[in-house]
N, C-alpha and C positions, 0 to 999 in steps of 0.2 A: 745214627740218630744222635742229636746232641742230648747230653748230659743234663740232667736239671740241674738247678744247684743245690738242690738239696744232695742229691748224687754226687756230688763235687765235692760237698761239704765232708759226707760221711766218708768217701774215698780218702779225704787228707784226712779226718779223723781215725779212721782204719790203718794209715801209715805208722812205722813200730818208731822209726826218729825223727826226730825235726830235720834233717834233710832231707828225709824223705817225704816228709809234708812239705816242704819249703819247694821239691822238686814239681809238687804233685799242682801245689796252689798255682806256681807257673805252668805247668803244661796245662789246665784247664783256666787260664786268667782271663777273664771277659770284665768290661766296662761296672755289669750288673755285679760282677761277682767281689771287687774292690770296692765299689759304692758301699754294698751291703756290711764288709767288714771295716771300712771307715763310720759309716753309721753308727756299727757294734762297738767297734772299741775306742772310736777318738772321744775323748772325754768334752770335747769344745760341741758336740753334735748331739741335739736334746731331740726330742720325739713331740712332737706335736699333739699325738694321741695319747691318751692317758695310761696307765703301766694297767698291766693284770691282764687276766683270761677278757678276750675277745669276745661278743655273742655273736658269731657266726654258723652259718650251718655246713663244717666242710664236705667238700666236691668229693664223692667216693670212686669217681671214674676210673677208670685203670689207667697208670701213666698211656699219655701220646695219644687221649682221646678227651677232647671235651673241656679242655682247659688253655687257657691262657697261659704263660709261661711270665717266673720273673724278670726270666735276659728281656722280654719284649714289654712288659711292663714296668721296670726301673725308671722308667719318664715321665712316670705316677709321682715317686717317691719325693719329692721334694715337696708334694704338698704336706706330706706327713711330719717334717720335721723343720720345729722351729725355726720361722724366718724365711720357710723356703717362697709361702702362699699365705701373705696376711689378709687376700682379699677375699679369702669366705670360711662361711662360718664353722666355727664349731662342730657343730652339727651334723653339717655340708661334710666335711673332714671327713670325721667318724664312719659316717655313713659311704664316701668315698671306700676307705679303709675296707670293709666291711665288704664292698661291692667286689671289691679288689682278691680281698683271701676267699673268699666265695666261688671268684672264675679262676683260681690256683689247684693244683694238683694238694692236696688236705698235708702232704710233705714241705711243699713250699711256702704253702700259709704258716706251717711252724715255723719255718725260718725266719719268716718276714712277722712274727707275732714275739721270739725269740730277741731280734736284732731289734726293732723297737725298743724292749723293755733290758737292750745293752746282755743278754742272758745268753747270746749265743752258745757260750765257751761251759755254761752247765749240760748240753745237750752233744757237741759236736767238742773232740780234744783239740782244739785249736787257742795259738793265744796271742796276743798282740807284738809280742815278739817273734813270734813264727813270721803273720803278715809282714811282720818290717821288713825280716830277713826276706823274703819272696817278694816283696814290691818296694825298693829302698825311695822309692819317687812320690810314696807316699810321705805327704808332710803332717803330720798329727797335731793337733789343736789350733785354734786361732780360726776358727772354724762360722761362730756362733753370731 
């Protein structure tokens, strides 16, 4: 069974050196899983959503039952951040947002409520040096 990424996250986080996180971020590297740490740490990439606790009601379901996963909804996220979907509202967003960590495993909604408000790296020991060194084809800023 594939790995959430929350799974992913706390694995590189659990790693004792940066190469061994840098090993760990490549061997589990997915489309979802770069998005989310270019979101997190590129300074040019704002959130559409407003920063702070979420009111949602997380999903208590035991992984691998009854949840949506982020790898398959990453094709959301552009509405979330500035510039992606200027064409609805506010509102529309939020409540988007909202529907979103809702059908997520209540681990993944952290991630995706974390990486919003840029707070990944208080939660998971990861840092934007680490991604660099594990994905160099990342281009940071210039984004916005």
């Amino acid at each position: 069974m594939k790995l959430l990424i929350s799974e992913v996250l706390q694995k590189v986080s659990n790693a004792k050196t940066k190469v061994e996180k840098v090993k760990q971020l490549k061997e589990y590297n997915t489309e979802t899983l770069r998005m989310l740490l270019i979101w997190n740490f590129d300074e040019s990439v704002y959130s559409a959503v407003p920063p702070g606790d979420v009111p949602f009601e997380a999903n208590e379901a035991p992984i691998g039952t009854e949840h949506t996963k982020l790898e398959h909804e990453s094709r959301l996220f552009f509405h979330f951040i500035d510039g992606g979907n200027n064409n609805i509202t506010q509102t529309k967003r939020e409540q988007m947002f909202i529907q979103l960590l809702e059908g997520l495993h209540k681990d993944e909604a952290e991630v995706l409520c974390l990486v919003k408000d840029k707070k990944l790296g208080k939660r998971y020991k990861i840092t934007k040096a680490t991604v660099s060194e594990a994905f160099p084809q990342i281009n940071w800023g210039g984004r916005s």
